[in-house]
N, C-alpha and C positions, 0 to 999 in steps of 0.2 A: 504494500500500500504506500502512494506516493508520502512523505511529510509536507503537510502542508503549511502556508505560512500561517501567523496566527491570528492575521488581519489579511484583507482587501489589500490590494499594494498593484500600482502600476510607476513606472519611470521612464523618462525620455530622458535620451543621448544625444547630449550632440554628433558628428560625422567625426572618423579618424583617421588622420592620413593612413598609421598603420593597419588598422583594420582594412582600411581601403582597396591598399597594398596583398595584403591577405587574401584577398577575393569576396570577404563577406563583413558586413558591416551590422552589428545588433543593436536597433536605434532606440529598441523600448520593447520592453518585456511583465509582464502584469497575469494575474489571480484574481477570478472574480467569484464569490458564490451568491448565484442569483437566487434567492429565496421565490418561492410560488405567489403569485400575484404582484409582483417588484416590479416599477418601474425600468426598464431596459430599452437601450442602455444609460447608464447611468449619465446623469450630466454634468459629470469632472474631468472629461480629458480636454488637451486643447483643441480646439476648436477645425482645424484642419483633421480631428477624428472623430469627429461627432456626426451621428447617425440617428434619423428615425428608422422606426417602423416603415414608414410608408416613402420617406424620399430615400433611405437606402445613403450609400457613399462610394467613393474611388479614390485609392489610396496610388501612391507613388512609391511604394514599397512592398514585399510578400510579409504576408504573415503568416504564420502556420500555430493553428487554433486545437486545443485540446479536449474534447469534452469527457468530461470526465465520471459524472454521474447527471439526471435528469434527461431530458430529452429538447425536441425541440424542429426549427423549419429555417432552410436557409434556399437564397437565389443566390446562385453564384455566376453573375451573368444574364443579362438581357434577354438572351433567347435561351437560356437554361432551362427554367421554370424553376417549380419548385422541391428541394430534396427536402425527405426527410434526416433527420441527424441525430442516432440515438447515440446513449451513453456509450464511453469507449473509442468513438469517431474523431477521425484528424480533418479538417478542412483547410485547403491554403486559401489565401486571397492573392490574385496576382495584383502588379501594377497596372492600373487603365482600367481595369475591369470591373463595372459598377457591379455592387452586391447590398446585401444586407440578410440580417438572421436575428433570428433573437430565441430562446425559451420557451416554448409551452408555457401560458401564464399559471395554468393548474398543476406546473409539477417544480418550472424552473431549472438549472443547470448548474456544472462548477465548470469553469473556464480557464484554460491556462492560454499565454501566447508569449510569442516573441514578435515581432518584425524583426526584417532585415533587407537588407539591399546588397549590391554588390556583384561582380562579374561570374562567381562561381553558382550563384540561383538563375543568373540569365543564359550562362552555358549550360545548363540541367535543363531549362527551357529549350535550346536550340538546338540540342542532343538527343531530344526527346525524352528524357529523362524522368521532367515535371511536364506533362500535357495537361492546359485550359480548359482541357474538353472532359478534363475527369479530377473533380477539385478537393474529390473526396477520399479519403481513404478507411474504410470501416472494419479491416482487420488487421489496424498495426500491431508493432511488435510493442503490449502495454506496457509492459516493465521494464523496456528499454528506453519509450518513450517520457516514463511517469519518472524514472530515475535522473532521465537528462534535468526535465522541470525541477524535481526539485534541486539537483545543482545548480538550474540556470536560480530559481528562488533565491537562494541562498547566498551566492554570490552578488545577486541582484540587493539584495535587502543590506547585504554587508558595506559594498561600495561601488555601487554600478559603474562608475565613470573608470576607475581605477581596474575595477575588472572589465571592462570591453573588450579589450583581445580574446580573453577565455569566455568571454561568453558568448562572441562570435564566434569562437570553434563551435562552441555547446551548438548554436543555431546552424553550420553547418553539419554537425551530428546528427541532429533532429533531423534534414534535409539525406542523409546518408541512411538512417535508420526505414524513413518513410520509400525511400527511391529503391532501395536496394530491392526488398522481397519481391514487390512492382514488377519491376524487369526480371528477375530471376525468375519469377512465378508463372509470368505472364508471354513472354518472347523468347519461345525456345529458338530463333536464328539468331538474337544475338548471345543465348548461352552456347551456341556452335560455334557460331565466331570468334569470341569471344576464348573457348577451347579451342581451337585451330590458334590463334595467337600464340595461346601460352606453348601449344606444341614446337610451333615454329621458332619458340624464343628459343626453349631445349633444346630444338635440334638444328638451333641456326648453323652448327658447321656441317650436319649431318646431310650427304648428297644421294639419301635415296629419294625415292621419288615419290612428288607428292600425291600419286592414288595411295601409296601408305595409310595418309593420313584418314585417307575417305575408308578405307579398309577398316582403320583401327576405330572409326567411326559407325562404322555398319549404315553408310549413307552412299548416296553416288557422287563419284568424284565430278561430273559435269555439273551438276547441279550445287555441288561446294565452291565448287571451281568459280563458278556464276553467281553464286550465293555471298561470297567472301568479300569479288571487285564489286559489287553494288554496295554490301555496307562498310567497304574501306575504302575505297575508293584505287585500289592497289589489287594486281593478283599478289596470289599465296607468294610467289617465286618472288615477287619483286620485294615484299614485306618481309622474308628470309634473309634476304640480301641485306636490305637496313637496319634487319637485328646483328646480322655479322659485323656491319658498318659500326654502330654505335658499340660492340664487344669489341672492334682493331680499338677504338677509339680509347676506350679504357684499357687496355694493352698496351699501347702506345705509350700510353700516358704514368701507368704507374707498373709498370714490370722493364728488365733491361731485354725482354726477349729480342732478339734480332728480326727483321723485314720476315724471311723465310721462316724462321721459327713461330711468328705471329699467324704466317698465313698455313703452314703445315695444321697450328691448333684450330685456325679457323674452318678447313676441310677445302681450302683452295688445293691446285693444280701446280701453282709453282708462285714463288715471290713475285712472279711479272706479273700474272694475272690477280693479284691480290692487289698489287700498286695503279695498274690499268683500272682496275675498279673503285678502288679507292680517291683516287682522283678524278675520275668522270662523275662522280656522287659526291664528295665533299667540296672538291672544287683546287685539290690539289696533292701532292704525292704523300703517302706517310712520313717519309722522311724529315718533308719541310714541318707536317703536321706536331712532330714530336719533337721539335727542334723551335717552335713560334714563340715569338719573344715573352708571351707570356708564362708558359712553363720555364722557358730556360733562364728569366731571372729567379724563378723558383726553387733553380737549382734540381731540376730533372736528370737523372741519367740516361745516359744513352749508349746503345750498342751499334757500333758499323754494322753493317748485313755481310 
């Protein structure tokens, strides 16, 4: 069971550069327990969050709402209509998108939320990660959710401004805890995908071939094959290559192995064909690469080949 705080409590944040920096920013975070027949929403926030009933609001930030006991009705969206929201239920609010919700006035609700803004919620959006078209989430994971809250509570009640880095993680947790089962549950191509990656990292030096993969898959290699460059944008073969790329790259960089010894580990054919590619992809030879003025005031070692 979450701890709750011992009062009512909402705060605003001003913007931080570092949080900024971070990807996600937690502007205000609050706990409300709406008792049955209660005015809602209450009218003590400022004024740029203030909603009726019936005119609704559009916020310039996500917020991702908790309910946690009672029930209730929410529009998330103009051409939405309307959901119901019982106990248990996560809702986001995006940026732009007019909404409004309130309690069941005959039972009431408990409320937890954060807002947040930031590049890492608009890439979740653009990745499809967070979809507009489905604002709800009604089997998250409780006690991973109810334990962030009460962290984000607690830190929040302690010194919200002083904690705003950690409790922008917290807000990108809550964002990780709700997205994750989502996609895993829901989109078995990109849990394929997603498994062909990890395979292809393992076996970036490895030069069998990739119906292997579709083998060890029990799927068809044409349809993986086709499946993969649509949601990477890359074949298998050429996303192999870039994991061997970025494994010279750390080779290069922190072992003395020699050019040939790099490319033997990497499952190339000979040092020429390792530096031929290396160079047509980073945009210049290993050699220079290990040798650029930034490592070598570093004091890098390095081996002739």
């Amino acid at each position: 069971m979450i701890h709750l705080p011992q009062r009512d409590y909402f705060c605003y944040i001003p913007e931080s550069r570092l949080c900024h920096t971070l990807g996600c920013t937690l502007q205000s975070a609050g706990y409300t327990k709406v008792e049955k027949n209660a005015q809602y929403p209450a009218q003590t926030h400022p004024e740029d969050h203030l909603f009726g009933r019936n005119r609704g609001r559009i916020l310039q930030a996500y917020q991702i709402v908790y309910i946690e006991n009672g029930r209730g009705r929410a529009e998330l969206g103009r051409q939405e209509g309307i959901q119901d929201i019982p106990s248990g239920s996560v809702f986001i609010l995006f940026p732009n998108v007019w909404h409004r919700y309130a309690p069941e006035l005959s039972v009431g609700w408990t409320e937890h939320w954060v807002e947040c803004k930031g590049t890492a919620f608009d890439m979740a959006v653009n990745s499809g990660i967070l979809d507009r078209r489905r604002p709800v989430f009604r089997n998250p994971d409780i006690a991973a959710i109810e334990a962030t809250f009460a962290e984000i509570h607690a830190l929040a009640a302690k010194d919200a401004v002083g904690n705003q880095p950690v409790l922008s993680m917290l807000g990108l947790k809550l964002l990780a805890i709700l997205a994750g089962p989502r996609n895993a549950s829901e989109n078995s191509t990109n849990r394929i995908v997603n498994t062909v990656r990890m395979m292809l990292l393992e076996r970036c030096a490895d030069n069998r071939p990739m119906e292997d993969i579709a083998d060890a898959l029990n799927v068809s290699y044409s349809n993986l094959r086709r499946t993969f460059r649509v949601n990477t944008g890359m074949s298998m073969k050429d996303y192999q290559t870039e994991m061997r790329i970025h494994k010279a790259k750390d080779l290069l960089d922190n072992t003395d192995l020699s050019i040939k010894g790099i490319a033997a580990q990497l499952g190339y054919s000979s040092g020429f064909h390792f530096s031929n590619q290396f160079r047509k992809i980073v945009g210049c030879p290993p050699t220079e690469w290990r040798t650029r003025p930034d490592i070598a005031s570093a004091g890098s070692v390095s081996k002739p080949e």
